[in-house]
C-alpha positions, 0 to 999 in steps of 0.5 A: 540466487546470486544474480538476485543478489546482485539486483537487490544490492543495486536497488539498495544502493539506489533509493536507500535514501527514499527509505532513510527520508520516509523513516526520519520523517517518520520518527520526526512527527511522532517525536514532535507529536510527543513534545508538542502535544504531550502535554495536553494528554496520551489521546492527542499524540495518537491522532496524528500518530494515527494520520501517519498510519493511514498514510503508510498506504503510499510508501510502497507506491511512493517508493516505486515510482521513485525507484522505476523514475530512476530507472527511467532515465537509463531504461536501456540498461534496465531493459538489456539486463540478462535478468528476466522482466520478473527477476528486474520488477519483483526486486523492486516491489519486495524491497519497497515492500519489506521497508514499508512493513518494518515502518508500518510495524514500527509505527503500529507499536507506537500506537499500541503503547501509546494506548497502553498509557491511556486509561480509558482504553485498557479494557479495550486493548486486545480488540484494539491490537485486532483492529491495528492488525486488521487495517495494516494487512489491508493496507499493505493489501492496497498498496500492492494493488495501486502499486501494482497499477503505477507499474502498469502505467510507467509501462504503458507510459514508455510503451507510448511515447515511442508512438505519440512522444510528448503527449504519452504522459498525456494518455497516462494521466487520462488512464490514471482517472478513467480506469479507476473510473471504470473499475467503480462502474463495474463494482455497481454492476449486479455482475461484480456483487455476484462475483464477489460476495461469497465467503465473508471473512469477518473480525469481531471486537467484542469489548467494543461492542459491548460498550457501544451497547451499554452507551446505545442500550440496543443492539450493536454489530462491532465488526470489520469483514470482507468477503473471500471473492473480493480478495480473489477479484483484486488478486485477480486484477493485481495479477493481470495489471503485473503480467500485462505490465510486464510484456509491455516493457519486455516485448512492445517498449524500444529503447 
């Protein structure tokens, strides 16, 4: 615990300043979105509110290939660490991960206050608050998984240029296009839909939907879902991407 400790205190001190850029910017949109778009009504300051959110998708990412870059220039110290390969990646990827929370949490409530203000939404508020709940789960979801596939590519990346040099960022930037290439592929296999489609997991907006009929006067479907197997194949896949990384930089990369 104490040596954890120790680890999280380093990576602090080290890219405290990518949070600290990350959050002031944060703040900085949503303030000029107030002052330059207050004006004209509540729903113009959300759109670009909004935008933010989506792009809190990439801290996490953002935030790892800035921490292990830092690394990267003395990855001999890194790597002769007493601490194990877990104990050195793990680190990261929580502290990453706990910032990224708090903003996406901080900006989430904005946006709900903001929504507060707005007349034409108060029936809509609780299937709002679901909705924000849903898409900040999933996208911490997918910031895990492509943060997870940057770690395995630095790996990859140190592991080949003790082989080819120069031209392992090369090989990286072809893995970084084709592998999700190939993923694509595999998901338009017939394989893919019958390991993955059992156990939908579904969220219901029912005063949305009950507006969408009013204004379409037919039936309409207000929901967001995904299936249980969808989350266990891109567990599944986060985890191997993590281990294969890890023996990577733990047995195959020489410094």
């Amino acid at each position: 615990m104490v040596a954890f400790q120790g680890l999280w205190k380093k990576e602090w001190k080290m890219t405290r300043v990518y949070h600290f850029i990350l959050i002031s910017l944060s703040i900085l949109v949503i303030a000029l979105s107030f002052w330059g778009l207050g004006d004209n009504g509540l729903e113009f300051v959300l759109f670009p509110i909004v935008i933010l959110l989506i792009l809190h998708m990439f801290y996490l990412p953002g935030y790892l290939l800035y921490s292990f870059a830092r690394e990267g220039r003395m990855l001999h110290v890194w790597l002769h660490s007493p601490q194990s390969i877990h104990q050195l990646a793990l680190v990261k990827f929580l502290n990453g991960l706990l910032f990224s929370i708090l903003s996406l949490t901080m900006i989430s409530g904005i946006i709900y206050w903001v929504i507060t203000g707005i007349d034409q939404l108060q029936f809509y508020l609780g299937d709002i608050a679901k909705m924000l709940m849903w898409l900040n789960v999933h996208s911490v979801l997918t910031a895990i998984n492509f943060g997870v596939f940057l770690y395995l590519l630095w790996a990859l990346r140190h592991y080949l240029n003790n082989i080819m040099g120069g031209w392992s960022w090369l090989v990286t930037m072809l893995l970084f296009i084709l592998l999700p290439i190939l993923l694509g592929w595999f998901q338009s296999l017939s394989v893919y839909k019958v390991m993955t489609n059992w156990g939908y997991i579904g969220v219901e907006f029912p005063s949305i939907k009950e507006k969408i009929q009013s204004i379409q006067a037919v039936e309409a479907s207000m929901a967001m879902g995904v299936y249980t197997g969808t989350y266990l194949f891109y567990i599944t896949l986060t985890l191997f991407m993590y281990f294969i990384a890890s023996y990577i930089l733990d047995r195959k990369v020489e410094v």
